[in-house]
N, CA, C and O atoms as a Maestro MAE file, in Angstrom:
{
 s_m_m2io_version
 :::
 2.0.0
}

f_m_ct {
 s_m_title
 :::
 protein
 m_atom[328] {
  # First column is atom index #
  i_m_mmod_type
  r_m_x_coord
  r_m_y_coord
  r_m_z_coord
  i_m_residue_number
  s_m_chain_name
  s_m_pdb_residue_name
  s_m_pdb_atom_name
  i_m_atomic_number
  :::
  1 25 -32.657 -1.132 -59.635 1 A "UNK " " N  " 7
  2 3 -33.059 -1.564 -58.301 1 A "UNK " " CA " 6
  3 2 -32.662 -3.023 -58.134 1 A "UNK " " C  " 6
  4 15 -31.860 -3.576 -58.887 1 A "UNK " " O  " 8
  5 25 -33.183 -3.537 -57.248 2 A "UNK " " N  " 7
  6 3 -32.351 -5.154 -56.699 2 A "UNK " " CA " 6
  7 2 -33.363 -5.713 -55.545 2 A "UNK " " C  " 6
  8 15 -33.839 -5.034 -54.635 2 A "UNK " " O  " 8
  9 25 -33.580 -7.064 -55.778 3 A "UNK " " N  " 7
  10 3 -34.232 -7.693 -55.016 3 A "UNK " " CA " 6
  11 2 -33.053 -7.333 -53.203 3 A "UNK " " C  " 6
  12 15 -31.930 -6.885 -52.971 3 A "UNK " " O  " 8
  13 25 -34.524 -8.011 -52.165 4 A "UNK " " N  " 7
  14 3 -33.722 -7.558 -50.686 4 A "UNK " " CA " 6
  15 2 -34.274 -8.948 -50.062 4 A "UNK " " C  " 6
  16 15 -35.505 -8.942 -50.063 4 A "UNK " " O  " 8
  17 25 -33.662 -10.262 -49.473 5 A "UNK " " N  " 7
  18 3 -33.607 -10.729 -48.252 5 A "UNK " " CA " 6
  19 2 -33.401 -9.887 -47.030 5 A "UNK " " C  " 6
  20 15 -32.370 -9.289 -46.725 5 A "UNK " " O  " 8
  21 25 -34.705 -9.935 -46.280 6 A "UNK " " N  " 7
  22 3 -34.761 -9.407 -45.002 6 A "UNK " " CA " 6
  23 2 -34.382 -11.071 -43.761 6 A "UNK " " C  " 6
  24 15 -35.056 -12.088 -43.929 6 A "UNK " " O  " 8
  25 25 -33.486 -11.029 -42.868 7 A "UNK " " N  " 7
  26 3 -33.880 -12.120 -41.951 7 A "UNK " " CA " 6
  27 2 -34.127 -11.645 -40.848 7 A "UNK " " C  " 6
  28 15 -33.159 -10.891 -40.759 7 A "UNK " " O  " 8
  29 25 -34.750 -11.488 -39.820 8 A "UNK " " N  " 7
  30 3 -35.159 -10.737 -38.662 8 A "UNK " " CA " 6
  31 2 -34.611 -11.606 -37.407 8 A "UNK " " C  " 6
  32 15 -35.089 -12.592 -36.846 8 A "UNK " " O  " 8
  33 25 -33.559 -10.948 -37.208 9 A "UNK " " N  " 7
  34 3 -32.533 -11.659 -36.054 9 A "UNK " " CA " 6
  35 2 -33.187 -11.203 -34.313 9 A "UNK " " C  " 6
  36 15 -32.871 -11.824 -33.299 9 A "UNK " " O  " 8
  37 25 -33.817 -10.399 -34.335 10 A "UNK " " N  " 7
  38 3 -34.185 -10.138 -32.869 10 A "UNK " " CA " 6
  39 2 -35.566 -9.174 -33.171 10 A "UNK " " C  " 6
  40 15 -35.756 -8.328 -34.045 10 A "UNK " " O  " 8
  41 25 -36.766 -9.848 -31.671 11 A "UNK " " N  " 7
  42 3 -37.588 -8.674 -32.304 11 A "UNK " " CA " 6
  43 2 -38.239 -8.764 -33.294 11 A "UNK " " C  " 6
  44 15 -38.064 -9.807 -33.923 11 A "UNK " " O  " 8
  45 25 -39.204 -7.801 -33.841 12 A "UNK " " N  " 7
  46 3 -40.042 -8.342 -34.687 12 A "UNK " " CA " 6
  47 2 -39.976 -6.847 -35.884 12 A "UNK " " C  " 6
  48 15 -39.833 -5.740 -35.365 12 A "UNK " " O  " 8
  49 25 -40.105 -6.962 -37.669 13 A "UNK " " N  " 7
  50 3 -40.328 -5.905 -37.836 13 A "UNK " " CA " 6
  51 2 -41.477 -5.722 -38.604 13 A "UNK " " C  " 6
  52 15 -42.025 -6.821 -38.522 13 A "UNK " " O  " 8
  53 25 -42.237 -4.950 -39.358 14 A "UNK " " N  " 7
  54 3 -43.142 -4.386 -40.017 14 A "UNK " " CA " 6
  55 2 -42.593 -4.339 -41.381 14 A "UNK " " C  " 6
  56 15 -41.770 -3.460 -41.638 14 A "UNK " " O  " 8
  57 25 -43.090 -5.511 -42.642 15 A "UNK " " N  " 7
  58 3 -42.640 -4.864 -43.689 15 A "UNK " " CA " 6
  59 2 -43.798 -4.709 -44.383 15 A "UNK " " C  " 6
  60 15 -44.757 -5.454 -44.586 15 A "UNK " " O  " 8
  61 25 -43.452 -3.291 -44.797 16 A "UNK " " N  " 7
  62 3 -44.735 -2.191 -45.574 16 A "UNK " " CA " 6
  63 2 -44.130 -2.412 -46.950 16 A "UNK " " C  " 6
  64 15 -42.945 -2.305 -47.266 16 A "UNK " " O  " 8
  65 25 -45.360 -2.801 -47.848 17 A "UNK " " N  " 7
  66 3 -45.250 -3.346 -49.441 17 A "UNK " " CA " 6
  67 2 -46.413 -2.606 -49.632 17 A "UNK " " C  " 6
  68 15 -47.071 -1.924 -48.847 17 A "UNK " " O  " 8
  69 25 -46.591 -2.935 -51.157 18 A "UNK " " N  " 7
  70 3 -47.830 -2.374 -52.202 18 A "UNK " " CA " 6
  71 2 -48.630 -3.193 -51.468 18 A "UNK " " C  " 6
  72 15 -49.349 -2.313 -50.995 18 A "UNK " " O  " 8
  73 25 -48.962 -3.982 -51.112 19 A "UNK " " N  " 7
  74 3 -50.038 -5.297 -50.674 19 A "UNK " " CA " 6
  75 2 -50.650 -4.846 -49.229 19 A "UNK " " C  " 6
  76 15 -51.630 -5.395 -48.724 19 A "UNK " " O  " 8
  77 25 -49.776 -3.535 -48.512 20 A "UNK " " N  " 7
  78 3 -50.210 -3.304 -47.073 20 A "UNK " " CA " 6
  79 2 -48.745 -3.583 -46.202 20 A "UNK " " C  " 6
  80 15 -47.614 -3.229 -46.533 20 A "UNK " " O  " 8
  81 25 -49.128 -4.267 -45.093 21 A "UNK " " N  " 7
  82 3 -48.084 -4.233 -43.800 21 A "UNK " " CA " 6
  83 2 -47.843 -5.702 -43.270 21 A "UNK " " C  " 6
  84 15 -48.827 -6.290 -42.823 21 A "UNK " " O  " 8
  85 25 -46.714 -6.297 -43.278 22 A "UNK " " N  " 7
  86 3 -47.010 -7.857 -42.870 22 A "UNK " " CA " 6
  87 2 -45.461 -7.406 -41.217 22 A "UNK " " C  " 6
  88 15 -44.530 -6.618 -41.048 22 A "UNK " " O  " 8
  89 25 -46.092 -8.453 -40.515 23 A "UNK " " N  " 7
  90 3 -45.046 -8.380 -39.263 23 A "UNK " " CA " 6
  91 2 -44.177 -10.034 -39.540 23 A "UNK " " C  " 6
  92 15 -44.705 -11.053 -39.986 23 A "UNK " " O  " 8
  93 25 -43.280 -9.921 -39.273 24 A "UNK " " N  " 7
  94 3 -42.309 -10.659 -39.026 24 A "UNK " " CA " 6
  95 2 -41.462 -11.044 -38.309 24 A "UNK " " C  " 6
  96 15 -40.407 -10.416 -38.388 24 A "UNK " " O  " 8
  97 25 -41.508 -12.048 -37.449 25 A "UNK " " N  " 7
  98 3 -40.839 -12.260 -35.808 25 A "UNK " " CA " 6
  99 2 -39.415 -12.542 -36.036 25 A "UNK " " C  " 6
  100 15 -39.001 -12.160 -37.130 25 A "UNK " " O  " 8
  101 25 -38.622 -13.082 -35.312 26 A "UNK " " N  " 7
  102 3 -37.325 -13.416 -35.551 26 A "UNK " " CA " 6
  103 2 -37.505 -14.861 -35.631 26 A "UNK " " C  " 6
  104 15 -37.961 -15.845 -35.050 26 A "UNK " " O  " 8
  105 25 -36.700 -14.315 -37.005 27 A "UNK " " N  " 7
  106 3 -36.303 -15.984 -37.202 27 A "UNK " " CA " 6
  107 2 -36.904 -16.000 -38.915 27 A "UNK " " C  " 6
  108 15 -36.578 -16.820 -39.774 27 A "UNK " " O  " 8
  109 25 -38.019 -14.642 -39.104 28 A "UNK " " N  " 7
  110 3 -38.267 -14.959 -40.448 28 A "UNK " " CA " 6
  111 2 -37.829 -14.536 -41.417 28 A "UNK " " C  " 6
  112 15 -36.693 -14.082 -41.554 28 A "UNK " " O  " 8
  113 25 -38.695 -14.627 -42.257 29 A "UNK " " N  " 7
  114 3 -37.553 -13.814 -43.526 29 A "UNK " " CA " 6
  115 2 -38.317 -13.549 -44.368 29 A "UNK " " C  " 6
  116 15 -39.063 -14.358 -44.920 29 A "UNK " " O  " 8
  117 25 -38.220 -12.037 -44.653 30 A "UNK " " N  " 7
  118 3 -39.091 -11.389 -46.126 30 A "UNK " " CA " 6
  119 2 -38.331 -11.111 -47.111 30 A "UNK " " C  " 6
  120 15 -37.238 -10.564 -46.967 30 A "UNK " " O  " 8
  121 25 -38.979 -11.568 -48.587 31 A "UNK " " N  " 7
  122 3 -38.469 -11.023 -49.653 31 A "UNK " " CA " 6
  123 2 -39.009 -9.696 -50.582 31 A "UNK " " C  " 6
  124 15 -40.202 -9.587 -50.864 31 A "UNK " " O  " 8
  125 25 -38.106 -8.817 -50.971 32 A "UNK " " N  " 7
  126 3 -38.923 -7.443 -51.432 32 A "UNK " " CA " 6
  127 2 -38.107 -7.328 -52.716 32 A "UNK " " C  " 6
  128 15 -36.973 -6.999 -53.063 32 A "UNK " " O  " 8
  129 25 -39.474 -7.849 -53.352 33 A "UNK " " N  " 7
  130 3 -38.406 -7.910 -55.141 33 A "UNK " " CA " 6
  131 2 -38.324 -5.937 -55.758 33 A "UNK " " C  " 6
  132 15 -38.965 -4.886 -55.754 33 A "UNK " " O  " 8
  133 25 -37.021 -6.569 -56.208 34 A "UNK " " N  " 7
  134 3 -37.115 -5.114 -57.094 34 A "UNK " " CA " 6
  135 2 -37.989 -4.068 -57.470 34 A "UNK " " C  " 6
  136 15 -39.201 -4.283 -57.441 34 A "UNK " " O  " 8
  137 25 -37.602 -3.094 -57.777 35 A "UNK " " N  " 7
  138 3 -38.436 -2.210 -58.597 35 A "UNK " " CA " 6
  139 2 -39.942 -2.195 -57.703 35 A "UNK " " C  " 6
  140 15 -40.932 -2.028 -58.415 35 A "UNK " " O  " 8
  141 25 -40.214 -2.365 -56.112 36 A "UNK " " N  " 7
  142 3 -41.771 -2.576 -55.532 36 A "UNK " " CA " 6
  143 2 -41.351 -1.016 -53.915 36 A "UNK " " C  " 6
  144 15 -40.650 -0.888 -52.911 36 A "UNK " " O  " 8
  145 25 -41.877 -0.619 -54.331 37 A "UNK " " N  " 7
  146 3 -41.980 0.288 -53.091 37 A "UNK " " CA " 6
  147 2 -41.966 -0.608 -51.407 37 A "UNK " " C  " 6
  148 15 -42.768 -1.437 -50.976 37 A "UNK " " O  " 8
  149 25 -41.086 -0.197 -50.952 38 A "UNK " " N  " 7
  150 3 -41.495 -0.904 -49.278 38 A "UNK " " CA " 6
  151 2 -40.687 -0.166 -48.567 38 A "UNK " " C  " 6
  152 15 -40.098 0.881 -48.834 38 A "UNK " " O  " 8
  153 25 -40.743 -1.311 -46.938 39 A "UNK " " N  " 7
  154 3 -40.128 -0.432 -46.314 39 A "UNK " " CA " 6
  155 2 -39.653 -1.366 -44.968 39 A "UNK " " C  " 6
  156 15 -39.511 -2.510 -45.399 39 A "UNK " " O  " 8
  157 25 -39.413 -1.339 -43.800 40 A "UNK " " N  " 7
  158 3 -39.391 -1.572 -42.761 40 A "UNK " " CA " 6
  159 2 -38.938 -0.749 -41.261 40 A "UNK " " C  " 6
  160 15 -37.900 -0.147 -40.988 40 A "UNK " " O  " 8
  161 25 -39.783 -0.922 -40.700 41 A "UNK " " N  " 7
  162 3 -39.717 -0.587 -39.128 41 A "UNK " " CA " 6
  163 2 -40.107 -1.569 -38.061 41 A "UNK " " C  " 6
  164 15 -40.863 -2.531 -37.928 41 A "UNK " " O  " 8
  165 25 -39.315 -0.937 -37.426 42 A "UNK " " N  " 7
  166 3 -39.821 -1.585 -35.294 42 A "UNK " " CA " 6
  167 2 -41.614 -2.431 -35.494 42 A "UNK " " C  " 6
  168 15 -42.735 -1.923 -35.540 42 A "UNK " " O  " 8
  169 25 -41.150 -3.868 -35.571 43 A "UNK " " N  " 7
  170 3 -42.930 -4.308 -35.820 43 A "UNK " " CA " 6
  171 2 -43.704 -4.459 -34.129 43 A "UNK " " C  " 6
  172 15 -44.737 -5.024 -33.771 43 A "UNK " " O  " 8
  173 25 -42.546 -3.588 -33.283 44 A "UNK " " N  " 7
  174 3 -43.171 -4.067 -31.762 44 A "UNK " " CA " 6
  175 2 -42.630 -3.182 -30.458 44 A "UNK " " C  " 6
  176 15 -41.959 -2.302 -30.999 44 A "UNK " " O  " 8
  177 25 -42.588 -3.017 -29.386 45 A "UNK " " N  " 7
  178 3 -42.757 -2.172 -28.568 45 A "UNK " " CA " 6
  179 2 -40.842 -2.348 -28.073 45 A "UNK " " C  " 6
  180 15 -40.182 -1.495 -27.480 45 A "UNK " " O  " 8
  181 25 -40.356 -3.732 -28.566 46 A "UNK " " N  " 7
  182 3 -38.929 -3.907 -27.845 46 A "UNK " " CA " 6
  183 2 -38.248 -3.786 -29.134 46 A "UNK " " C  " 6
  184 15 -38.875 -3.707 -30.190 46 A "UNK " " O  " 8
  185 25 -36.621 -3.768 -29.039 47 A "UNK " " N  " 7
  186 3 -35.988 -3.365 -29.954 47 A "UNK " " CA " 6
  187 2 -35.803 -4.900 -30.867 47 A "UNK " " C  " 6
  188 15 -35.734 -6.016 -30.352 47 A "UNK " " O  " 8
  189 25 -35.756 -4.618 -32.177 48 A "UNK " " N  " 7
  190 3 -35.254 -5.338 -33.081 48 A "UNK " " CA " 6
  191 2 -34.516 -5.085 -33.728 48 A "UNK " " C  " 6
  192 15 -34.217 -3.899 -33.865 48 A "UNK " " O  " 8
  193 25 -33.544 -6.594 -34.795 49 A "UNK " " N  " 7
  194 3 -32.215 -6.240 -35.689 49 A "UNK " " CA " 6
  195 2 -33.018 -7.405 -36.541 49 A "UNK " " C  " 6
  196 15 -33.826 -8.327 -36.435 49 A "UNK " " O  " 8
  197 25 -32.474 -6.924 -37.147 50 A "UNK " " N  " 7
  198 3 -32.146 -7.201 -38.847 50 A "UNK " " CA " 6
  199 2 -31.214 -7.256 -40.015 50 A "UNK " " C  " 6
  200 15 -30.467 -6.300 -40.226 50 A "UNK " " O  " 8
  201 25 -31.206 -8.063 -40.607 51 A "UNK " " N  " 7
  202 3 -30.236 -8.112 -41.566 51 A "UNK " " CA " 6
  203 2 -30.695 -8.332 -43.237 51 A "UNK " " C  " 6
  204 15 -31.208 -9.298 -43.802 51 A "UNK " " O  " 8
  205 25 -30.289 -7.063 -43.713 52 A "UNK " " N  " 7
  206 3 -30.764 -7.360 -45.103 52 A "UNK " " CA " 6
  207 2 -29.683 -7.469 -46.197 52 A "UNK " " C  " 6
  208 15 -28.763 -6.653 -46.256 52 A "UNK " " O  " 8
  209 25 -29.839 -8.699 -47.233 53 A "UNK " " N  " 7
  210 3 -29.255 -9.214 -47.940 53 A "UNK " " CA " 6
  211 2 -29.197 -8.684 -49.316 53 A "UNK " " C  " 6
  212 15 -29.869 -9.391 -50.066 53 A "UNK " " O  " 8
  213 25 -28.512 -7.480 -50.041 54 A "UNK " " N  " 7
  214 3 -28.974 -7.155 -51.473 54 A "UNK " " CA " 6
  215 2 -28.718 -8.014 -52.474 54 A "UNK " " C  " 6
  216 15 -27.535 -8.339 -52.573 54 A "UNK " " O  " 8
  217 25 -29.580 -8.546 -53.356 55 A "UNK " " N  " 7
  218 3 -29.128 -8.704 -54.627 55 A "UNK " " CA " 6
  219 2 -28.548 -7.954 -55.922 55 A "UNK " " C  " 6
  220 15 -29.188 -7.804 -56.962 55 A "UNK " " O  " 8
  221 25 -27.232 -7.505 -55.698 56 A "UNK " " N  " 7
  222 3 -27.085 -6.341 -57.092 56 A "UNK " " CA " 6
  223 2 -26.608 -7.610 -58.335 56 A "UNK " " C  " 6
  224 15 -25.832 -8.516 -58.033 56 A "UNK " " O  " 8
  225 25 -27.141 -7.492 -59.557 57 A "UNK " " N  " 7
  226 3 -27.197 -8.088 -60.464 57 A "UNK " " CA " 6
  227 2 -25.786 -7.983 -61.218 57 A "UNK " " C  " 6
  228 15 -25.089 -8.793 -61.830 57 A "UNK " " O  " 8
  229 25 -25.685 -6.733 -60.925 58 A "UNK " " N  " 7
  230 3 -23.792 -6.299 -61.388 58 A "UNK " " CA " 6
  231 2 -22.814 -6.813 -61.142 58 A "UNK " " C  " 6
  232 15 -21.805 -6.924 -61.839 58 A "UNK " " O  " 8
  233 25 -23.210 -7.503 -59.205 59 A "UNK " " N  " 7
  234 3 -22.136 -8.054 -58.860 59 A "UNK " " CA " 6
  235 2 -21.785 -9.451 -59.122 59 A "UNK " " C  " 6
  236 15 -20.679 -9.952 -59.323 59 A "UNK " " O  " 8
  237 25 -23.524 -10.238 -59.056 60 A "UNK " " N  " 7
  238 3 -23.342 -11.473 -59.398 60 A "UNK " " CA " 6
  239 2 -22.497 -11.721 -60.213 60 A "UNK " " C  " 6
  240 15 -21.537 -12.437 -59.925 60 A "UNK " " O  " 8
  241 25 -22.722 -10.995 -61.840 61 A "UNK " " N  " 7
  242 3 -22.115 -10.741 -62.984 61 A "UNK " " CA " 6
  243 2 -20.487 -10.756 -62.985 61 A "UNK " " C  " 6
  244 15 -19.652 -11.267 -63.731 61 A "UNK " " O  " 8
  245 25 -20.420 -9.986 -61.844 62 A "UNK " " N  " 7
  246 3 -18.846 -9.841 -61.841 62 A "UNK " " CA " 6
  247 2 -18.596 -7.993 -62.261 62 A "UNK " " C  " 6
  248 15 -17.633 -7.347 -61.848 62 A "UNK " " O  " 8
  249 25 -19.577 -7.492 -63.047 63 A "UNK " " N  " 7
  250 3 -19.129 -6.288 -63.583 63 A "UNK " " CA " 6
  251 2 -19.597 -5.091 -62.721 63 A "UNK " " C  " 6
  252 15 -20.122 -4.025 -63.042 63 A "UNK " " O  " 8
  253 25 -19.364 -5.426 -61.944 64 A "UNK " " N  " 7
  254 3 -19.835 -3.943 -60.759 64 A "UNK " " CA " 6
  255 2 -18.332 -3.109 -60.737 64 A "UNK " " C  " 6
  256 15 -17.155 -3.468 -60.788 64 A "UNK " " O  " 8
  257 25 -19.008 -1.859 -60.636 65 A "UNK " " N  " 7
  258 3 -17.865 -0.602 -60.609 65 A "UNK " " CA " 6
  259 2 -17.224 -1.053 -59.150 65 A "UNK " " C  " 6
  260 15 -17.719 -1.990 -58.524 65 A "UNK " " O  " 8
  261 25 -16.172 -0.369 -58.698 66 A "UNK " " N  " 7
  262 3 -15.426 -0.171 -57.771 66 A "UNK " " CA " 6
  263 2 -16.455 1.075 -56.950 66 A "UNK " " C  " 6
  264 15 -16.702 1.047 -55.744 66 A "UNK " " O  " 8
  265 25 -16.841 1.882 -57.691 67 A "UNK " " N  " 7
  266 3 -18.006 2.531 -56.852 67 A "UNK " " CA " 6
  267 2 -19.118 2.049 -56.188 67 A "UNK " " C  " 6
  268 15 -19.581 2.558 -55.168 67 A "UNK " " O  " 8
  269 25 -19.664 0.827 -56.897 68 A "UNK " " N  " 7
  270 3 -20.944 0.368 -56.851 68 A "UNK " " CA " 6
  271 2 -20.881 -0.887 -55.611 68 A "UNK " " C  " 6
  272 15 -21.784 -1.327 -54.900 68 A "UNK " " O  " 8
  273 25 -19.392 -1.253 -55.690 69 A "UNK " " N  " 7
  274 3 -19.215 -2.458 -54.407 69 A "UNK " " CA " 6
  275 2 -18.665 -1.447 -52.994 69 A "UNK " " C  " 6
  276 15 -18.912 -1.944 -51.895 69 A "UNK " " O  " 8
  277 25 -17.957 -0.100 -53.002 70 A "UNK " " N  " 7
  278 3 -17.970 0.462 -52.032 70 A "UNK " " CA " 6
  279 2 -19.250 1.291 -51.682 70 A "UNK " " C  " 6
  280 15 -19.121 1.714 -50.533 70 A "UNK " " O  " 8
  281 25 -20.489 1.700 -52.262 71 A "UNK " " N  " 7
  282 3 -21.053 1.961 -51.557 71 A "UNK " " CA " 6
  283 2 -22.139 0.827 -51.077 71 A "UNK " " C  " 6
  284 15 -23.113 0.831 -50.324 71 A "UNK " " O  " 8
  285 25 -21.624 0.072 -51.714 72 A "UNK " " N  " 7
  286 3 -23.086 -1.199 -51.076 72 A "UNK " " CA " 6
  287 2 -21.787 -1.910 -49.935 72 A "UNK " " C  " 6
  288 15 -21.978 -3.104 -49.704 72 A "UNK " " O  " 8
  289 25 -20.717 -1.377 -49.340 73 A "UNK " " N  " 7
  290 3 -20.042 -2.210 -48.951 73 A "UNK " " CA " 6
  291 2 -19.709 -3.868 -48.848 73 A "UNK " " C  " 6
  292 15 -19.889 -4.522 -47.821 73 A "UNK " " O  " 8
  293 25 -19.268 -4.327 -49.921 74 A "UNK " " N  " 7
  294 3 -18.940 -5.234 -50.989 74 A "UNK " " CA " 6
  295 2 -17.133 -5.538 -50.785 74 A "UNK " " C  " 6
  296 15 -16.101 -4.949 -51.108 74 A "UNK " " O  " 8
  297 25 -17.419 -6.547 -50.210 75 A "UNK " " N  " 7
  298 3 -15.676 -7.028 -50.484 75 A "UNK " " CA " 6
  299 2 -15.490 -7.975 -50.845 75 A "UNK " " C  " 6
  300 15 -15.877 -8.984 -50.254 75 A "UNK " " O  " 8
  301 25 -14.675 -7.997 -52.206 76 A "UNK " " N  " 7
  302 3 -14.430 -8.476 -53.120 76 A "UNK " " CA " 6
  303 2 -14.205 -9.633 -52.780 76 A "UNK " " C  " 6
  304 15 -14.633 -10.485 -53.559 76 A "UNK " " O  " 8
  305 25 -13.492 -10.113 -51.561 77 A "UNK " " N  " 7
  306 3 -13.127 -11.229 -51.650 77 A "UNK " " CA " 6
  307 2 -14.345 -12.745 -51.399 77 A "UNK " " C  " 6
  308 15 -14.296 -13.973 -51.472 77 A "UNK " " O  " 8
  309 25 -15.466 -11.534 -51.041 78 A "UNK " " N  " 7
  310 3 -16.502 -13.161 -50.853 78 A "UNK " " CA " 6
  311 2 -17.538 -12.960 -52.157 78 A "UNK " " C  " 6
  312 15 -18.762 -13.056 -52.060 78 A "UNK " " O  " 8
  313 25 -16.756 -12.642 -53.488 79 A "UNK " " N  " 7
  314 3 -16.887 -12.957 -54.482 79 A "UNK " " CA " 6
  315 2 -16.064 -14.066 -55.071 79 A "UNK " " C  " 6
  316 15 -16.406 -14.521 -56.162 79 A "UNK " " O  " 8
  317 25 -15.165 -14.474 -54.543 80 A "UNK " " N  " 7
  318 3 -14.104 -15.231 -54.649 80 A "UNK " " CA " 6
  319 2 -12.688 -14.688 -55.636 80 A "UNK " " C  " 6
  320 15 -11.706 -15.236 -56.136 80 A "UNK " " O  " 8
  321 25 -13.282 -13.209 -55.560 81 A "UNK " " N  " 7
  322 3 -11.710 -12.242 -55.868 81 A "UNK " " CA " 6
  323 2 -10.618 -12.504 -55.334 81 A "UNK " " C  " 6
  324 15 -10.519 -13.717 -55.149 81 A "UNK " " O  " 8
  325 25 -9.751 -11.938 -54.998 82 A "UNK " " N  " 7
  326 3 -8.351 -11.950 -54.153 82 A "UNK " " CA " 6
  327 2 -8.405 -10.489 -53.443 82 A "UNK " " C  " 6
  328 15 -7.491 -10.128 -52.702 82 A "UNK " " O  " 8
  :::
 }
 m_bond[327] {
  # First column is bond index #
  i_m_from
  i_m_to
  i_m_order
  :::
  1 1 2 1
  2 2 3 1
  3 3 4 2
  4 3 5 1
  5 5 6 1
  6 6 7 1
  7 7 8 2
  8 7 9 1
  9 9 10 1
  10 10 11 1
  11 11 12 2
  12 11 13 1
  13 13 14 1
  14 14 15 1
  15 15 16 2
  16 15 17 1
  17 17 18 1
  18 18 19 1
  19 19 20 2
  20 19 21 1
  21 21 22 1
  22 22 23 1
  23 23 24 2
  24 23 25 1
  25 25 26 1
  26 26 27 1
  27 27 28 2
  28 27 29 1
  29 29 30 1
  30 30 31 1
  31 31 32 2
  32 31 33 1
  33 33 34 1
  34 34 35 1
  35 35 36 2
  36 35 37 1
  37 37 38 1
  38 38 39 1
  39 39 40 2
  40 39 41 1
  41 41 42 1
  42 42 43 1
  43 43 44 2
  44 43 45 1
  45 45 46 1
  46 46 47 1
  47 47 48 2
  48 47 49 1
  49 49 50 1
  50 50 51 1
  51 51 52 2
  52 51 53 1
  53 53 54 1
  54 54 55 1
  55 55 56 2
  56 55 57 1
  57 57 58 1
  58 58 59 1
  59 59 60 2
  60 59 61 1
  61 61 62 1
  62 62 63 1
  63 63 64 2
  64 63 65 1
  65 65 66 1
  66 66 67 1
  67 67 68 2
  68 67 69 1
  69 69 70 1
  70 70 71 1
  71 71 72 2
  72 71 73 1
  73 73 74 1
  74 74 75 1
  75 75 76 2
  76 75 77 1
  77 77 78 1
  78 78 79 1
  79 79 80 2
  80 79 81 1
  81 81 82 1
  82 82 83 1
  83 83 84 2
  84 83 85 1
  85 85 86 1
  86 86 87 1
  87 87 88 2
  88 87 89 1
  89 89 90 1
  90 90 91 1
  91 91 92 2
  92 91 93 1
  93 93 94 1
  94 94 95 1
  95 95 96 2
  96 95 97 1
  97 97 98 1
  98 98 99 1
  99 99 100 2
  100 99 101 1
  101 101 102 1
  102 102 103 1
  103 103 104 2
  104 103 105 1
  105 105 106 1
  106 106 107 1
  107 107 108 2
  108 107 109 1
  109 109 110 1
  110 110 111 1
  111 111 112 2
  112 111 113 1
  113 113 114 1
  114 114 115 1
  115 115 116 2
  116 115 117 1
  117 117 118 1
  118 118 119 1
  119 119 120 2
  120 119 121 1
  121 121 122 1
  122 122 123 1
  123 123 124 2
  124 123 125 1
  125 125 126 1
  126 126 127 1
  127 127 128 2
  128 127 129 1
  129 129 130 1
  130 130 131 1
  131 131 132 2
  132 131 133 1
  133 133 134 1
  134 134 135 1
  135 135 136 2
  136 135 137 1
  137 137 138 1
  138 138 139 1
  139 139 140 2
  140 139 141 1
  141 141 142 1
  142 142 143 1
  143 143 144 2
  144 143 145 1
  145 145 146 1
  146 146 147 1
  147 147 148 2
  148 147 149 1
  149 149 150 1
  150 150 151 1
  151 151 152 2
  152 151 153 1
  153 153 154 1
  154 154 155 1
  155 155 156 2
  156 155 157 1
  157 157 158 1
  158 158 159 1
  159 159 160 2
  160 159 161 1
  161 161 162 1
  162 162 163 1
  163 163 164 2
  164 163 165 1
  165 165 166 1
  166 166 167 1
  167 167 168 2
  168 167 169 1
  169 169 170 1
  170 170 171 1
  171 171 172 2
  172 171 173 1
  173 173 174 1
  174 174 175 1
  175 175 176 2
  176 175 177 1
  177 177 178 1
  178 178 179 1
  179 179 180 2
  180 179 181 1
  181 181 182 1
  182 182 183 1
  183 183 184 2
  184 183 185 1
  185 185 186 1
  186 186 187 1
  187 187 188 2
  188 187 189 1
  189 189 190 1
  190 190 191 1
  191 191 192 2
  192 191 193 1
  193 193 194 1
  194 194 195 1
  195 195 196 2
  196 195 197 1
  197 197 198 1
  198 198 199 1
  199 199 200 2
  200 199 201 1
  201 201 202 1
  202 202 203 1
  203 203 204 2
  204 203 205 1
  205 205 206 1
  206 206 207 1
  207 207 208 2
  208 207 209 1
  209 209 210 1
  210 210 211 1
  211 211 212 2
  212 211 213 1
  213 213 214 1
  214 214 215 1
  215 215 216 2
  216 215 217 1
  217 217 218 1
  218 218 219 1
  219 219 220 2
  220 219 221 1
  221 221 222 1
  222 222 223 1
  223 223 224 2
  224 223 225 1
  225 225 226 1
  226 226 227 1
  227 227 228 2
  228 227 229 1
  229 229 230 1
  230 230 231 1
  231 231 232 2
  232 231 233 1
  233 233 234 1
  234 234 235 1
  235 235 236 2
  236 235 237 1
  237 237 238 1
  238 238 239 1
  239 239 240 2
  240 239 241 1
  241 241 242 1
  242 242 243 1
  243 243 244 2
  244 243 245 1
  245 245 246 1
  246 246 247 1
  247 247 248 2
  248 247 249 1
  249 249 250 1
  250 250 251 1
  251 251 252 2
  252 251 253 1
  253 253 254 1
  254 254 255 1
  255 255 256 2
  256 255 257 1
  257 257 258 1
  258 258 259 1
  259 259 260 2
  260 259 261 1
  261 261 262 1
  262 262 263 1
  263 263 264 2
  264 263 265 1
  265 265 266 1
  266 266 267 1
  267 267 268 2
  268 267 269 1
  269 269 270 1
  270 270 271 1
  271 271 272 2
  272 271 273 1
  273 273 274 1
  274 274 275 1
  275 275 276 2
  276 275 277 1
  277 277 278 1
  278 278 279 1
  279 279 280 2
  280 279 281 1
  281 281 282 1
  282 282 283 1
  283 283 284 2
  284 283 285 1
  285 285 286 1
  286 286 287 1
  287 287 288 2
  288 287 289 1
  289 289 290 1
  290 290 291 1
  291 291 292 2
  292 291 293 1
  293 293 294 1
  294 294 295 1
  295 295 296 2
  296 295 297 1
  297 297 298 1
  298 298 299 1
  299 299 300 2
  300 299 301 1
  301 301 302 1
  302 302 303 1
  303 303 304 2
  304 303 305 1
  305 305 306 1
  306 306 307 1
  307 307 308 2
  308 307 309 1
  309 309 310 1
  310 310 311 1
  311 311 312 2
  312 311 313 1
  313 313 314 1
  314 314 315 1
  315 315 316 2
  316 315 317 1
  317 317 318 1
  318 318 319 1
  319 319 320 2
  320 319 321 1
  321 321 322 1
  322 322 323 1
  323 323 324 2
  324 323 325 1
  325 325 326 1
  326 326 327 1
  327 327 328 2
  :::
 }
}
């Protein structure tokens, strides 16, 4: 599993953790470490976006499969690949 930066660009969302339900407006930002059950949805009656940031540990590393960067859609080059 892999830690997740949430930043909440529009709108507000609901992130559901072990701890319960916290809301988050735009502009904030939740972190959902590894290995923790959660979740997110619509924290409000108008539409919201979001953007979530994965941490895969493989890639930092450098040693991620060619599988593992296409399905997390991963391009190589803002690893500083070619």
């Amino acid at each position: 599993d892999h830690d997740v930066l949430l930043l909440v660009l529009e709108g507000a969302v609901e992130v559901v953790h072990p701890g319960g339900a916290t809301t988050v407006a735009r502009g904030g930002l939740a972190f959902l470490p590894a290995n923790t059950s959660h979740g997110v949805r619509n924290g409000g009656a108008a539409t919201s976006q979001h953007l979530a940031i994965e941490f895969l540990d493989e890639v930092a590393r450098g040693s991620a499969t060619e599988d593992t960067m296409a399905k997390h859609k991963i391009l190589r080059g803002l690893r500083g690949e070619p």
